[in-house]
C-alpha positions in Angstrom: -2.2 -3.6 19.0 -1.0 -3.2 15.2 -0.5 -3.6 11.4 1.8 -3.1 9.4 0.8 -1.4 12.0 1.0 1.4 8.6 -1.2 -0.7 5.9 -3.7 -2.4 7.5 -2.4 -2.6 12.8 -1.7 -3.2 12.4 -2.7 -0.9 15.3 -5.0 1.5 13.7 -6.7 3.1 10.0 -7.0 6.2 8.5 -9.9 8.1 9.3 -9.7 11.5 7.5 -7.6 14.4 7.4 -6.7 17.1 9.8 -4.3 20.4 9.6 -2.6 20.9 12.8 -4.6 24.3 13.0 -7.7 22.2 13.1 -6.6 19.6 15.2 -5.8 22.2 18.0 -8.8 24.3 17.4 -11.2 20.9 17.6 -9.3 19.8 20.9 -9.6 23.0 22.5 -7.1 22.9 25.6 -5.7 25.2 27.0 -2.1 25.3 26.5 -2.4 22.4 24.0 0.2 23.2 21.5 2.9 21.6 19.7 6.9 21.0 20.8 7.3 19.9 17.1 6.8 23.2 16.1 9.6 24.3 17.4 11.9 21.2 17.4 11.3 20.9 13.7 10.4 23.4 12.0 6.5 22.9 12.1 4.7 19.5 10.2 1.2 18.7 9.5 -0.4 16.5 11.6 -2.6 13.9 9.5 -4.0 10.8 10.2 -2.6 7.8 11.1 -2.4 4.3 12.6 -1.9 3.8 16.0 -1.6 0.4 16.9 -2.5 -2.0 17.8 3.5 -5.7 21.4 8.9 -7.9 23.2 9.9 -10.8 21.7 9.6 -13.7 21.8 10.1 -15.4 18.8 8.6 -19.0 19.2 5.0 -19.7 17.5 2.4 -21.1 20.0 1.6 -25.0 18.8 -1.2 -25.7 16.6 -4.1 -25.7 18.6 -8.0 -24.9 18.7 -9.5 -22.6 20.7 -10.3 -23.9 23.3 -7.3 -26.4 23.7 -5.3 -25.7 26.6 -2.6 -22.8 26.9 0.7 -23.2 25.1 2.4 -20.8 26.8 1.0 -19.8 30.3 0.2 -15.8 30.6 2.7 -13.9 33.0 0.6 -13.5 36.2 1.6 -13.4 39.7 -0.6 -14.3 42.9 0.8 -10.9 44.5 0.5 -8.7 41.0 -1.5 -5.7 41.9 -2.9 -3.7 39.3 -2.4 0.1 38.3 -4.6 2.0 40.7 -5.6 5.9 39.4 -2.9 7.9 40.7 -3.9 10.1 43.6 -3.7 13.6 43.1 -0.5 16.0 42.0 -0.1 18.6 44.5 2.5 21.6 44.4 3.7 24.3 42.3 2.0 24.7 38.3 3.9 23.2 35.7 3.3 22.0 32.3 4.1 18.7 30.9 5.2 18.3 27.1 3.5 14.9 25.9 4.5 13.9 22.3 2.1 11.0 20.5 0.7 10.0 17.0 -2.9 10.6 16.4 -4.9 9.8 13.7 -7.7 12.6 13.2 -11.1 12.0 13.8 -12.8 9.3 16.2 -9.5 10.0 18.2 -9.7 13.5 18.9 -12.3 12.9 21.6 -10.6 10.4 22.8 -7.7 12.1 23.9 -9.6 15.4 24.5 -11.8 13.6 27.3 -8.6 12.0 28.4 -6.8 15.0 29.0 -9.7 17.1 30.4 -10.1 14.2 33.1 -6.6 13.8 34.0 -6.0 18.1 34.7 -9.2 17.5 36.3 -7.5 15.0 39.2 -4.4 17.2 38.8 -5.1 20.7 38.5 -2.0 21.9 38.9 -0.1 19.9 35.9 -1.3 21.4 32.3 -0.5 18.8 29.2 1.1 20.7 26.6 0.4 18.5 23.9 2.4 17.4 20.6 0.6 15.0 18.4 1.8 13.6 14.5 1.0 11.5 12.2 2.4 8.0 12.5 4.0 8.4 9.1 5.6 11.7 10.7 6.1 10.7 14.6 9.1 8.5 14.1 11.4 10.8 12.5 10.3 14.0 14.7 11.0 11.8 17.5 14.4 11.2 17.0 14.7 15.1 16.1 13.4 16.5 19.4 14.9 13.8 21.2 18.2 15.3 19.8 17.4 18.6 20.4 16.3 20.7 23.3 12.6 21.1 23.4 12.4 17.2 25.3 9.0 16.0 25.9 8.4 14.7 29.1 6.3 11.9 28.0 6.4 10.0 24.8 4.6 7.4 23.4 6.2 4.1 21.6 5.7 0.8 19.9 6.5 -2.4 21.1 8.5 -3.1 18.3 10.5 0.6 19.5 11.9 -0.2 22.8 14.6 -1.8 22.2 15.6 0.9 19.8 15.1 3.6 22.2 16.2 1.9 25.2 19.4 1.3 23.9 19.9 4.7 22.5 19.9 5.4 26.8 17.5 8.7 26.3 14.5 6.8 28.5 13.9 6.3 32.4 14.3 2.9 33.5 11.0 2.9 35.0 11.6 0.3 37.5 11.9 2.0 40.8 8.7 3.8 39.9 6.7 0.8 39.9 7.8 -0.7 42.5 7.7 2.5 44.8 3.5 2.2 43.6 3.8 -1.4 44.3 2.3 -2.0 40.6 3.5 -5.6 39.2 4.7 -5.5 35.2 3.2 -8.8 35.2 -0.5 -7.2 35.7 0.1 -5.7 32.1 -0.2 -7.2 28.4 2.9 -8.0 26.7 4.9 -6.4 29.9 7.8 -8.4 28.5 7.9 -6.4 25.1 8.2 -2.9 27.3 11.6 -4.5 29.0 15.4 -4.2 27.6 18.5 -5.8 29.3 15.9 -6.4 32.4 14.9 -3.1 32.6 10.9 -2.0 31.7 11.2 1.1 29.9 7.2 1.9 28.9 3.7 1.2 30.2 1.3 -0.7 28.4 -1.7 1.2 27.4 -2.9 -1.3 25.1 -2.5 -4.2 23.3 -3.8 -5.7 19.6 -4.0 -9.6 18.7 -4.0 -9.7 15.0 -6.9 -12.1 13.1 -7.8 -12.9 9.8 -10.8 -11.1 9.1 -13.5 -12.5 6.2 -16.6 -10.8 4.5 -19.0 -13.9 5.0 -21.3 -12.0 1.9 -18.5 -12.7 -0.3 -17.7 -16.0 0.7 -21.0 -17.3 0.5 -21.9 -15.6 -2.9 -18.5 -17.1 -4.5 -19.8 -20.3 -2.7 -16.5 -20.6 -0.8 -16.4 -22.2 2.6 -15.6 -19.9 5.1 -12.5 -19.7 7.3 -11.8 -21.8 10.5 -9.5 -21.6 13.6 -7.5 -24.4 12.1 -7.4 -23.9 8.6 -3.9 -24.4 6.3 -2.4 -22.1 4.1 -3.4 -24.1 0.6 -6.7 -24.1 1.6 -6.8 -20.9 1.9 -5.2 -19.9 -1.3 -7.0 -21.6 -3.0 -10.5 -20.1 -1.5 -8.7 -16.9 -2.7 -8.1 -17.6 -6.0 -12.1 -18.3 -6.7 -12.3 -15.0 -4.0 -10.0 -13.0 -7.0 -12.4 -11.7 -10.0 -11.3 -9.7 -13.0 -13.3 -7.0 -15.0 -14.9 -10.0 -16.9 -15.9 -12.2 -14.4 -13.1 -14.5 -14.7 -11.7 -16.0 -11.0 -7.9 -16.5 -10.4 -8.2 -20.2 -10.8 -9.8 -20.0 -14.4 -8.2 -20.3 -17.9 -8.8 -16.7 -19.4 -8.0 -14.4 -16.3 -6.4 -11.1 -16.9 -4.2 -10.4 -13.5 -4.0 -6.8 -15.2 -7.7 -6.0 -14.7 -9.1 -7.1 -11.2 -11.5 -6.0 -10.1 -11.9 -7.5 -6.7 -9.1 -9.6 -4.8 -8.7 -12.7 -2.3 -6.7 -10.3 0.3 -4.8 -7.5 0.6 -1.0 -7.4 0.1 0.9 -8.9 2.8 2.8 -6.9 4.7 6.4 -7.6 3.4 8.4 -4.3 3.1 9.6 -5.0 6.9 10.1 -7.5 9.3 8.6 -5.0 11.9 5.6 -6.1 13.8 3.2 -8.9 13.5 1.5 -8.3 10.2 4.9 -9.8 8.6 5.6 -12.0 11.7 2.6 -14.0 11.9 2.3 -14.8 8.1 6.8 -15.9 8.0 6.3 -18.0 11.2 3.3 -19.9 10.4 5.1 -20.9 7.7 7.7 -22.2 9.6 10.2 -19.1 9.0 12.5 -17.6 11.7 14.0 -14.2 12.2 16.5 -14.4 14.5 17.9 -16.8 17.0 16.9 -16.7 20.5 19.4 -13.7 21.7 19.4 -12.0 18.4 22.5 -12.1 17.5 22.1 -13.9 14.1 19.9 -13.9 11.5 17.9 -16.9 10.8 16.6 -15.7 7.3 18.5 -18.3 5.6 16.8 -21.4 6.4 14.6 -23.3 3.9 11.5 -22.8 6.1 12.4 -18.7 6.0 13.2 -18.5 2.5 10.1 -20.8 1.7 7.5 -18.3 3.1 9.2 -15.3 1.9 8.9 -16.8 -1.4 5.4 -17.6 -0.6 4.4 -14.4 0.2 5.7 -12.7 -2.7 3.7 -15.1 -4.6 0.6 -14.8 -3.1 0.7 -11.6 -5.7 3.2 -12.2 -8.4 2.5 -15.4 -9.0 -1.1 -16.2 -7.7 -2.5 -12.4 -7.8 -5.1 -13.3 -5.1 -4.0 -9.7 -3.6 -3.3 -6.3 -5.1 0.1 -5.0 -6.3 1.2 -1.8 -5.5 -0.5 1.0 -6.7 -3.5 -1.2 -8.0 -5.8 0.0 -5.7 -6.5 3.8 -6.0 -9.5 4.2 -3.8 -8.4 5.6 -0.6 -9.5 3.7 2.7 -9.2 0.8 3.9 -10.1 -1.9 0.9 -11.5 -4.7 2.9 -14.4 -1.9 4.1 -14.8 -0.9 0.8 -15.2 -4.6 -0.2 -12.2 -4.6 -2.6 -10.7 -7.8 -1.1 -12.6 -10.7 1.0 -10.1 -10.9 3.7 -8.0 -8.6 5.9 -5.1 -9.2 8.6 -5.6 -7.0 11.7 -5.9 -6.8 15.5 -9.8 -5.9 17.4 -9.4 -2.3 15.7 -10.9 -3.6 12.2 -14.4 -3.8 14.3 -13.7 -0.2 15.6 -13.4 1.3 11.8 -15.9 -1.0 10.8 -18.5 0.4 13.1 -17.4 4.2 12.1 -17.7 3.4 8.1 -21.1 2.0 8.9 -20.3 -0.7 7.2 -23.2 -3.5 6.8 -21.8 -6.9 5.2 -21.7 -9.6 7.3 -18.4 -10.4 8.8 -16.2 -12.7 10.9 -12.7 -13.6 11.8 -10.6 -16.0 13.2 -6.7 -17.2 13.3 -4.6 -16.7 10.5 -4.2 -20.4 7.9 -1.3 -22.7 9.3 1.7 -24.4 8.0 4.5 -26.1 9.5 5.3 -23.2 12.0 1.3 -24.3 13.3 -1.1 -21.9 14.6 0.7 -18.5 15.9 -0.9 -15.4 17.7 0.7 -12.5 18.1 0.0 -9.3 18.8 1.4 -5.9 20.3 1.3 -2.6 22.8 2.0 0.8 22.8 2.5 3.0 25.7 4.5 5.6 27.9 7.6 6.3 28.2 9.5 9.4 30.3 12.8 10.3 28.3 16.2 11.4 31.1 16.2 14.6 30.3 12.7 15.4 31.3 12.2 18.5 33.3 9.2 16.6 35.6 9.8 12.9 35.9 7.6 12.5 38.9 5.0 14.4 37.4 5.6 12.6 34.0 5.2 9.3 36.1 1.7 10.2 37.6 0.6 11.3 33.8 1.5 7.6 32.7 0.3 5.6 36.3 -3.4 7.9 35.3 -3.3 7.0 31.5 -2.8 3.5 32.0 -4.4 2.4 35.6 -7.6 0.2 35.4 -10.1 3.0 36.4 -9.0 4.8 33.2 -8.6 1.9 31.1 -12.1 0.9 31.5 -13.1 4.2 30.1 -10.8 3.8 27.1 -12.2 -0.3 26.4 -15.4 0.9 26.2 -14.6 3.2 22.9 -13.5 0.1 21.5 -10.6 1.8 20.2 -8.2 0.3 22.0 -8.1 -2.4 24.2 -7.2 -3.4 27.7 -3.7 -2.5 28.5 -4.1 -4.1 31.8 -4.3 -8.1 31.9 -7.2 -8.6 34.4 -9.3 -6.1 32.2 -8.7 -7.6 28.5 -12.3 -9.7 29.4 -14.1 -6.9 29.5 -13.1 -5.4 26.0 -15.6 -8.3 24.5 -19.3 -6.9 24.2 -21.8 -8.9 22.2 -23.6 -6.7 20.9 -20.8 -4.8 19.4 -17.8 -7.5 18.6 -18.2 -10.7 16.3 -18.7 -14.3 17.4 -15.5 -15.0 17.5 -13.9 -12.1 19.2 -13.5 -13.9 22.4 -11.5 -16.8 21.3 -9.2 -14.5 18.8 -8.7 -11.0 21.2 -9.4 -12.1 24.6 -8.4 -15.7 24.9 -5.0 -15.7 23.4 -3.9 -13.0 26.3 -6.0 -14.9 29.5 -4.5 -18.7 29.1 -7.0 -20.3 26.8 -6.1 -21.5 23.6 -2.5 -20.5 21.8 -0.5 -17.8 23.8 0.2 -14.4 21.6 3.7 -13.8 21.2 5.0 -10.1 20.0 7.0 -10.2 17.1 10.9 -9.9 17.3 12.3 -6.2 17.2 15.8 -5.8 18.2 17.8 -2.6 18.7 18.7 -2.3 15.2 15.5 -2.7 13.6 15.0 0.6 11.7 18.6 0.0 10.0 17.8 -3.6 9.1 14.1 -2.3 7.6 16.6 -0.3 5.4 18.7 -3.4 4.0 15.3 -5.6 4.0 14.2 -3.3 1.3 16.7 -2.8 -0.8 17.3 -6.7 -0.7 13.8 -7.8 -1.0 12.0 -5.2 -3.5 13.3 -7.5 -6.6 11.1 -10.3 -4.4 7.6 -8.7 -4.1 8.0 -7.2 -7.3 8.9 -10.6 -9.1 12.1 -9.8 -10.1 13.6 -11.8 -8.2 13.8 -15.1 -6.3 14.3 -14.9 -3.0 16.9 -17.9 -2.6 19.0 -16.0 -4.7 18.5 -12.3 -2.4 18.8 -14.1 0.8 22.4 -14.9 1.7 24.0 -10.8 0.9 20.9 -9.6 2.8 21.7 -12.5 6.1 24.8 -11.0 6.3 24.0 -7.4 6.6 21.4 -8.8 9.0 24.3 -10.3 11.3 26.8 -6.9 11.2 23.7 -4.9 12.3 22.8 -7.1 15.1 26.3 -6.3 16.6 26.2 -2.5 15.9 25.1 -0.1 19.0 22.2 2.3 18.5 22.3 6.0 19.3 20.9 9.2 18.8 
């Protein structure tokens, strides 16, 4: 589901550290070791996030929660949902499954997981290769251009176009149809698809909310956040939310910037377009990545340049979140009650719950401006490269991961949620989620209420992360405006929307 999917899944947190030694050792498979190794010369794994979705880049309209639909979910009176694969039979082989991982709570996860699945299939062994998120990306691309091929990887929403273009993945069409499984029945199937083609699985998804420490907003005697609630307002709720070393708020004569001690928010994810930690915030506003066949850059317009500008000076200018660097603690600030407010999809609740973590605690959409209320949100999930050695055998490994019997397994660790549409209800429990979980995770993916979207992520999205930065830094560092970065950084935008991918 996601945040930047890196600071704060957007789809997961860091939960501790683990050597690859130890990681093996603590899952305790047999077989389970790493293709990475030899691919690349070995690597640490360590923790990381995970995830918590194709593009469509038009913001639901401003609505409550329980107006009607925007955007009607993709169903289908025939759509069948993923059954658990019946049982592999033939000859032993091993399959080479590459994913991220962060450490701890996860390691059980995908321990049980695997131990279930060779279970149902004991003549398939998982050979398993798992990174950090930090590290997966760039020993993806090197065993994907080497020799030691996994049979199964894992990938973002926000990486199929990349890969799918690239032409190293299974169009895996003609597998779900030959199982009679409609894409419909799963989240965000339209993310998974490139030039008509659905390349991955959903496993998962992750709606992103704003996410509030009620403690802190009642002891700052702030009112609290709604489902409809605009962008000034809630600026200026975190300016009286920002306090320094003397007890001076944001919005008082006297405060030093330099010595907070406790912020409004954490920074906003700015140092890419990827995912829907940056596009939520930028279209809210009003701002617009790309045209509708992404093919041009739409970074130009007032609206986009507005909310850039905005969010840079949310901390440059207002310092209601932290700089760089200003927060040395390690973890994730909002549970260590550094900042009053966090962006993030169900996942928050999950790490929450771990921490045991005790302030009181809500959330609901993020603030509105003239792009009105938007929900978005994202999936990872499965995808078989060509060149693997056992694509029917890869196939049943990623019908068993993600069909409902299994999925209701995995809901139920709150981890990650429903990857299949009919079972997103039952990720809510009441005794476990807040008030408003329904209406922000459940709601926005079953009809009711604003539609979520998943952010825009064309083919050449890792190239134009590289130009984003090196044009924007000056911006969220306040050196610059970002008028003035805009129209050099548009048209690099534009050449790399035209430029083919590959390996």
């Amino acid at each position: 589901m996601d945040r930047s999917e890196r600071s704060t899944l957007n789809h997961g947190k860091n939960s501790g550290s683990v050597s690859r030694r130890n990681l093996l050792k603590a899952v305790g498979l047999a077989g389970l070791t790493s293709l990475v190794v030899a691919a690349c010369g070995g690597g640490r794994s360590t923790s990381a996030p995970s995830a918590t979705v194709p593009a469509a880049p038009t913001a639901a309209a401003t609505s409550a929660p329980s107006a009607k639909p925007t955007t009607a979910p993709a169903t289908s009176g025939n759509a069948q949902p993923a059954a658990t694969a019946a049982p592999s039979t033939g000859p032993a082989i091993t399959l080479n499954w590459f994913l991220p991982l962060s450490a701890a709570p996860e390691i059980a996860i995908w321990t049980d997981f695997v131990k279930r699945f060779q279970a149902a299939n004991p003549n398939i062994t998982i050979k398993g290769a798992y990174e950090s998120w930090g590290n997966y990306w760039t020993k993806l691309e090197t065993v994907m251009a080497g020799g030691a091929i996994p049979d199964v990887v894992w990938l973002h929403y926000t990486r199929i176009a990349e890969w799918a273009s690239k032409d190293v993945m299974r169009p895996l069409d003609d597998n779900l149809a030959k199982d009679k499984l409609d894409p419909k029945s799963y989240v965000f199937n339209d993310a998974m698809v490139y030039k008509g083609h659905m390349y991955t699985i959903p496993k998962d998804n992750g709606v992103n909310a704003l996410w509030y420490n009620i403690d802190m907003f009642n002891k700052a005697e702030v009112p609290v956040p709604t489902f409809i609630y605009k962008w000034d307002d809630w600026l200026t709720g975190m300016k009286k939310l920002t306090v320094d070393r003397s007890g001076k708020t944001a919005d008082q004569s006297g405060f030093n910037p330099s010595d907070v001690v406790r912020w409004g928010t954490v920074q906003p994810q700015t140092n890419s377009p990827r995912g829907e930690g940056f596009y939520i915030w930028f279209s809210a506003m009003g701002g617009k990545l790309y045209n509708d066949d992404w093919t041009q850059s739409l970074i130009d317009q007032p609206e986009s340049i507005n909310a850039l500008q905005f969010m840079a000076d949310v901390v440059v200018k207002h310092h209601v979140a932290p700089p760089p660097g200003a927060i040395s603690q390690p973890g994730d600030p909002w549970l260590n009650q550094l900042v009053a407010t966090t962006w993030a999809h169900h996942a928050e609740e999950f790490f929450y719950h771990e921490q045991k973590s005790t302030f009181k605690y809500d959330e609901v959409y993020y603030p509105q401006g003239s792009g009105g209320v938007v929900e978005s949100g994202g999936t990872t999930g499965f995808a078989i490269p060509k060149a693997s050695k056992y694509p029917d055998q890869a196939w049943i490994l990623t019908k068993f991961m993600t069909s409902a019997d299994q999925q209701k397994i995995i809901i139920g660790q709150h981890r990650w949620a429903a990857g299949l549409r009919e079972l997103v209800p039952q990720q809510y429990d009441p005794n476990y989620n807040t008030k408003n979980y329904v209406p922000c995770h459940v709601d926005p993916l079953t009809g009711k209420g604003p539609q979520a979207v998943a952010a825009p992520s064309p083919a050449a999205l890792a190239q134009i992360e590289q130009a984003w930065t090196s044009a924007l830094d000056p911006v969220w560092l306040g050196k610059a405006q970002a008028k003035d970065q805009v129209p050099a950084l548009k048209k690099q935008i534009d050449q790399l929307l035209q430029q083919k991918t590959a390996i």
